[in-house]
N, C-alpha and C positions, 0 to 999 in steps of 0.2 A: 549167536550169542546166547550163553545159556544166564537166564534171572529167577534170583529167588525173591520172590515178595512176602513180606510179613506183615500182614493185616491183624489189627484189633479184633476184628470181626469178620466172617464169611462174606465175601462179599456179593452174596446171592440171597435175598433180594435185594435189589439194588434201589432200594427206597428214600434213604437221606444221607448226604454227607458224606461222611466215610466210607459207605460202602456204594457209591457212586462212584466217588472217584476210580474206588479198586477194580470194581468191576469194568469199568472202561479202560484203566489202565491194561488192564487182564486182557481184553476182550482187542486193544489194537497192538499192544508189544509180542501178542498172540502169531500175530498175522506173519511176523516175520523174525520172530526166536522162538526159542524155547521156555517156557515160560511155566513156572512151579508155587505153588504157593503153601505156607504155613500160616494156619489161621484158627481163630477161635471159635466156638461156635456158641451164640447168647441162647438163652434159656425159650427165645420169643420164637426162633429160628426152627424152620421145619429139617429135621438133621437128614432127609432122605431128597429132601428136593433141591437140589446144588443147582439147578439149574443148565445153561449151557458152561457150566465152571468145565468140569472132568473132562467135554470135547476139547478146550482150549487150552489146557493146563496138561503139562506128562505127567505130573502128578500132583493132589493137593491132599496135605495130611489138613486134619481137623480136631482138635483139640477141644474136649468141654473147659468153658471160661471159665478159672478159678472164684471161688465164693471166699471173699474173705469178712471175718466177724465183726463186729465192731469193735469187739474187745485188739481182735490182732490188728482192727486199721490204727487205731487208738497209739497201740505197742509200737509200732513201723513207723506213725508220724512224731511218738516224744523218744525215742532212741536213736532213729537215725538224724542225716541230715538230707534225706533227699526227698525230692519232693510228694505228694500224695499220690498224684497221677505217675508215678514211677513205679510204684507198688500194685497200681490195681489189677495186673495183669501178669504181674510175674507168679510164674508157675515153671516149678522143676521139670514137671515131666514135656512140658513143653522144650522147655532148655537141652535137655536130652535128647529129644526129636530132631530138635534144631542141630546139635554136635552130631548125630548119625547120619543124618541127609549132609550134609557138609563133608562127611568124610567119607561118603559112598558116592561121590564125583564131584570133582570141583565146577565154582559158578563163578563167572566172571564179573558179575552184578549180583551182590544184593542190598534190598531195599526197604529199609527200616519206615513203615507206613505211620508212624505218628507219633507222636512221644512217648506212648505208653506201651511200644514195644522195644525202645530205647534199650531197658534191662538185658537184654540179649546181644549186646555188640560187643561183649566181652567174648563170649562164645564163637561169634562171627571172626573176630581179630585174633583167635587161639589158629587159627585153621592156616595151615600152610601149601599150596602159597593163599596169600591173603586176597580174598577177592575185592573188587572195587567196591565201598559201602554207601550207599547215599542214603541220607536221612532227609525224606519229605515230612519236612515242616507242615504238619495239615494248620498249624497256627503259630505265633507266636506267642509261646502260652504265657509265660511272662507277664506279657504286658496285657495279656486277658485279663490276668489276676488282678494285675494293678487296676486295671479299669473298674475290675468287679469291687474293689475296695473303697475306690472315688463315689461309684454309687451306692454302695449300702451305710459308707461311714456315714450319710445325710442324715438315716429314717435308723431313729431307736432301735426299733425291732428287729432290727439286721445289724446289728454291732459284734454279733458273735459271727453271722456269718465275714463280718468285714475284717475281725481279728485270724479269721481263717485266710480269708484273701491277702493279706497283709504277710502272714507267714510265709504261705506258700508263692507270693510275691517274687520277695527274695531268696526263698530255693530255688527254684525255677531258673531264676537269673545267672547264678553256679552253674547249674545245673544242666541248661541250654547249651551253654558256653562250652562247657566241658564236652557235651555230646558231639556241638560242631567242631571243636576242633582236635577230636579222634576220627571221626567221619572224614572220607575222602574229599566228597563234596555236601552240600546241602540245596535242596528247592523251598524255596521259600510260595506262597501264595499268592504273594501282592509287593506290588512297591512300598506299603507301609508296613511291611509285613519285614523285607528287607532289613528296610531302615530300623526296626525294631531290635534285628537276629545281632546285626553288625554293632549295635551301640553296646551289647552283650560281649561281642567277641571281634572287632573290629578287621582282622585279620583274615577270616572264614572265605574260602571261595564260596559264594555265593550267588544260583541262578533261581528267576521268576519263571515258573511254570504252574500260571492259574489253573482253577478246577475250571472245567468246560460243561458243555452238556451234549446230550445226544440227540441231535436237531433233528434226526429222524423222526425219534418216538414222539416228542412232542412239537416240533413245529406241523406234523402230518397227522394228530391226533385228531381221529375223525369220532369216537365214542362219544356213547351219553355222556351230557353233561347232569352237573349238580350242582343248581345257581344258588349263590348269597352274594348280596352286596360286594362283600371285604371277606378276603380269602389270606389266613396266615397258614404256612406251612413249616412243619421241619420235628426234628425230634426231641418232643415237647420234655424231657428228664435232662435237657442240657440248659447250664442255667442263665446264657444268655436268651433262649428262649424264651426262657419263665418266666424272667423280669421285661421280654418286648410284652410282652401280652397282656400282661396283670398291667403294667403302663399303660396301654392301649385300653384294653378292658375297662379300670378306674377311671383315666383321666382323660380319657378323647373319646372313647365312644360314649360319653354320655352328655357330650357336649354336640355330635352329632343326631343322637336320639331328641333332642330337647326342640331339633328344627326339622326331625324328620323321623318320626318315632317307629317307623317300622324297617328301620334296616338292622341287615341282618350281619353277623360276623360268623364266620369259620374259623375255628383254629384246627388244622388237620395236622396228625403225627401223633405218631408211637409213644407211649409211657408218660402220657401226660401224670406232674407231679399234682401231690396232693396240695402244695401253695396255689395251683387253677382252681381247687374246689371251689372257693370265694366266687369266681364266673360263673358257675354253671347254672346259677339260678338269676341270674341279669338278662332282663328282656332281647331278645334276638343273637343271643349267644349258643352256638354250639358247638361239644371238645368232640371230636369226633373217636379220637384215639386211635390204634392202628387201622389203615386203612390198605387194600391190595393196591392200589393207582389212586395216586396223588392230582393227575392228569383231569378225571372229572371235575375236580374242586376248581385246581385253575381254570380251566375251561368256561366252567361254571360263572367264575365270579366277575364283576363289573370291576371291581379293582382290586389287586395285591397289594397289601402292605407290608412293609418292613419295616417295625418299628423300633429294632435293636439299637440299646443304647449302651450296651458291653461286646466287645466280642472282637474277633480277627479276620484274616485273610480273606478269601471272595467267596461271597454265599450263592451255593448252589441253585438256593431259592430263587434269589432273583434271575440267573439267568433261564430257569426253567420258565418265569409267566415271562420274562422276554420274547424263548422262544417260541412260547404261545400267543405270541402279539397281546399280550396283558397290559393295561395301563399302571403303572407302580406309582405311589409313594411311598416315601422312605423318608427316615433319618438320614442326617449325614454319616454317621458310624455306619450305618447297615449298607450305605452305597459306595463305602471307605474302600479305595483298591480299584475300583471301575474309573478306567477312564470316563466318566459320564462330561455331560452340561446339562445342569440343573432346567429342568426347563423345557430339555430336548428329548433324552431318552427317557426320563422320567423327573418326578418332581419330589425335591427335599423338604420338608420341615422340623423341626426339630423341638418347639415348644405346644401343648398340649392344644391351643387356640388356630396357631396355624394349619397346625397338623388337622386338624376337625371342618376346618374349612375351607381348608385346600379339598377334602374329602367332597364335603359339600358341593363344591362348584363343580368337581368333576363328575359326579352323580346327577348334574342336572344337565351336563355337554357331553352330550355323544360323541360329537363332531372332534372334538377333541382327546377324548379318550382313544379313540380310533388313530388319531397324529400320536398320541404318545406309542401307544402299540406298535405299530407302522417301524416306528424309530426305534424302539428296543430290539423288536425282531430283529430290522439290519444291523443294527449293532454285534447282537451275538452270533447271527451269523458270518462276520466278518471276523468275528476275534476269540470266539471261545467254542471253536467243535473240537473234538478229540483228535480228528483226521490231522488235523493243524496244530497242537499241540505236543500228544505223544512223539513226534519227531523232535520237536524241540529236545525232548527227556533224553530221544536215542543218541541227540548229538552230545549231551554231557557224558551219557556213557562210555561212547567211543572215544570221544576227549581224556578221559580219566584213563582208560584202559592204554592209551598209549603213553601217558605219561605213567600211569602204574608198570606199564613192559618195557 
């Protein structure tokens, strides 16, 4: 089977999120097709170091990521109607790329990597014969917005960003809609993820194929560690991020500090925004900013938290201190999509008080941080390695490809 993937971003290094998945995706569809990739490459991104990409790939073009102004995001969000994240990566000369490699041999898959490479399945659907198209849902962005809107409409000072969330709300919801149902099939992230896609487009075939992790690197991570108490991870310019932490930061960790004044917090990841500034100068706080390996911090820390109270599909984060045997708490949103039991694989809370002292009690119980860890590990290693996954992906493929022939 020959596949084309289209990634937001290079998917080397493979540091957070998006370019985990890809790189895995890359790294096991590898093994047994033919496997190409069209990708961007960010400004942070070493453009000589691809990594093992070029061994696994017959070919990956790379494209610098388009810079758009504010003036022209401005122009593209009061002219058109489609949404923001639909704009931020469209680039002609990419499109062009994309219409040449298509027409210098056909692919029988390809694989629109997140909404913001959406713009380009017009070009994809031009090509005859028409290859099989699947759009991975890396979220349900929709109903991101909406969430992001329910929390900022609360607090004054984010009424502009909530009229933003509120717009692009209901573009999104079009706009989804319409994606999935030009697309052959769709993967969705999570069972709420799903239920989210369908209430858009009721009709959509639609399959779950979470993100996973790579149980090698980190459940066999034998490197230096880097201890802090409370270890948050991920890529700190995305804004469910920004709002777990500054929540965390403001409203829980100083209710821990108050009965335990010298713990410590990490927040590790790429392009922390300037709304963290307000952290950096609160006792036992540090932004780390990019970092090569994320693996020391978890390692490191006596508990992971996830405090996200916006956001979608199944975070990478948590199953990486799973599979570090990490003990976690979390919100219910940030643990939204994991089969868990509250309790077992890790522990929920969700109001600033519980949250601080759930913290507390597990910083004084070893004995039990060690049963939560125990239990996350097995969990992800039963249900989220790639080995066991990407076949999932292969079987929608070859599914579609015989009802497409």
């Amino acid at each position: 089977m020959r596949i084309l993937l289209l990634t937001p971003q290079r998917p080397y290094p493979p540091h957070q999120g998006t370019t985990l998945r890809n790189f895995n995706l890359v790294k096991e569809l590898a093994k047994r097709h033919v496997v190409c990739v069209l990708t961007f490459l960010e400004p942070d991104q070493n453009p000589v170091d691809a990594g093992p990409l070029p061994q696994m790939c017959q070919w990956m073009d790379v494209l610098p990521v388009p810079q758009r102004t504010t003036g022209l995001r401005l122009r593209q969000m009061f002219t058109t109607r489609r949404p923001d994240m639909s704009w931020r990566l469209w680039s002609p000369a990419f499109d062009k790329c994309l219409a040449v490699r298509l027409s210098e041999q056909p692919f029988d898959v390809v694989s629109i990597e997140g909404i913001e490479m959406a713009p380009y399945l017009p070009t994809i659907q031009a090509v005859q014969p028409r290859p099989v198209t699947i759009y991975d849902a890396h979220n349900a962005e929709w109903i991101l917005q909406k969430r992001a809107f329910i929390t900022d409409i609360k607090n004054p000072s984010r009424w502009v960003a909530a009229a933003y969330s509120w717009v692009q709300w209901h573009r999104l919801q079009w706009y989804e809609a319409e994606l999935m149902r030009q697309a052959t099939h769709t993967v969705a992230m999570s069972h709420p993820d799903k239920v989210a896609l369908r209430e858009i487009n009721p009709n959509t075939p639609i399959t779950i194929v979470p993100n996973g992790v790579d149980l090698s690197a980190y459940a066999r991570f034998k490197g230096a560690t880097i201890p802090y108490d409370l270890v948050f991870t991920g890529k700190m310019d995305f804004r469910p991020n920004i709002d777990a932490v500054l929540w965390f930061g403001q409203h829980v960790l100083p209710l821990i500090q108050a009965h335990r004044s010298g713990t410590t917090f990490a927040v590790v990841g790429q392009r922390p925004h300037s709304r963290l500034d307000v952290l950096r100068d609160l006792p036992g706080v540090t932004i780390t900013g990019y970092v090569d390996d994320v693996r020391p911090y978890i390692a490191g820390a006596t508990l992971y938290v996830a405090p996200l109270r916006v956001g979608g599909g199944t975070r990478l984060k948590l199953m990486e201190a799973m599979a570090m045997g990490k003990p976690i708490i979390s919100t219910s949103l940030g643990a939204e999509g994991f089969p868990v039991v509250n309790g077992r694989e890790l522990v929920l809370a969700d109001e600033p008080r519980i949250f601080a002292q759930t913290i507390l009690d597990l910083l004084k119980n070893p004995a039990r941080r060690a049963e939560l860890g125990r239990a996350g590990r097995a969990f992800a290693q039963a249900n989220y390695s790639w080995d066991v996954l990407v076949p999932r992906l292969e079987q929608i493929y070859n599914a579609n490809l015989v009802q497409h022939n």
